[in-house]
N, C-alpha and C positions, 0 to 999 in steps of 0.2 A: 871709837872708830875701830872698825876689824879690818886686819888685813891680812886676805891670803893668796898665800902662792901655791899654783897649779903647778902640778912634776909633769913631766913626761914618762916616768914610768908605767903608770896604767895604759898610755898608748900603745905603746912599744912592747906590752905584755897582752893589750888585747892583738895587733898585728903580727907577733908570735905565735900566738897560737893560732888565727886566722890560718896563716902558712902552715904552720903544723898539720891542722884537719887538712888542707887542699891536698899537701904533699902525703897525708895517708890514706886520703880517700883516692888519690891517683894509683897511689900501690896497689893498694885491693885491687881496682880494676883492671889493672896490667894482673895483677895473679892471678883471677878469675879469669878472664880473657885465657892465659895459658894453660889454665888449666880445663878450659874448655876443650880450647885445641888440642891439647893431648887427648883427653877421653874422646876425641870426636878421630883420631886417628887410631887409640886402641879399638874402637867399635867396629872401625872400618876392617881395619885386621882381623880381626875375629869371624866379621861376616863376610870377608873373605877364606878363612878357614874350613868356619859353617860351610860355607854355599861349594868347596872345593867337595867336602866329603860328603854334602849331597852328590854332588857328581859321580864321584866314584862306585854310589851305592846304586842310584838315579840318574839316568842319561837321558832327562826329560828337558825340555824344550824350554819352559820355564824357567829351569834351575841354571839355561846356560843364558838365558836373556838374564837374570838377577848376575850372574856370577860379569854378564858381557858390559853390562851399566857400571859396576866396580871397578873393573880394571880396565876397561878401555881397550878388548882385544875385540871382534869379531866375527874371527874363522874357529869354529869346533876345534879343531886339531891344536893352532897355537892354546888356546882356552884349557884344553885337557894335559896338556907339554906342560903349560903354567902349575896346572894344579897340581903335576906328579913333584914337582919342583919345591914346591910350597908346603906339599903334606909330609915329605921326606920327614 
């Protein structure tokens, strides 16, 4: 007759690292997540820089609709105040 006894270790080694993956697969997506949001605010920046020194070169109708969906101004005047602002 055999007898054997079952440990709990193998459990508690598979639910460790069960935790492990969740807690690093949670990380990634919080880093990615952030690092989305940064590049999606440096772009923003940018194409608001672009679309200011359009303006400055171009004082086309378009350039101040792209530049007015960006920033949420407008009036021409405040729009061009902003850019001289911005491009210093």
């Amino acid at each position: 007759m055999k007898l054997e006894l079952k440990t709990d270790s193998e459990n508690s080694l598979n639910s460790f690292s069960h935790f492990f993956k969740t807690i690093s697969i949670l990380t990634l997506i919080i880093i990615f997540c952030d690092v989305a949001l940064k590049l999606g605010i440096i772009s923003r920046h940018y194409q608001i820089l672009y679309n200011c020194s359009v303006i400055s070169i171009d004082k086309s109708k378009s350039s101040y609709k792209k530049l007015s969906k960006l920033i949420n101004i407008k009036s021409k005047q405040r729009i061009w105040e902003f850019c001289r602002e911005v491009v210093k």
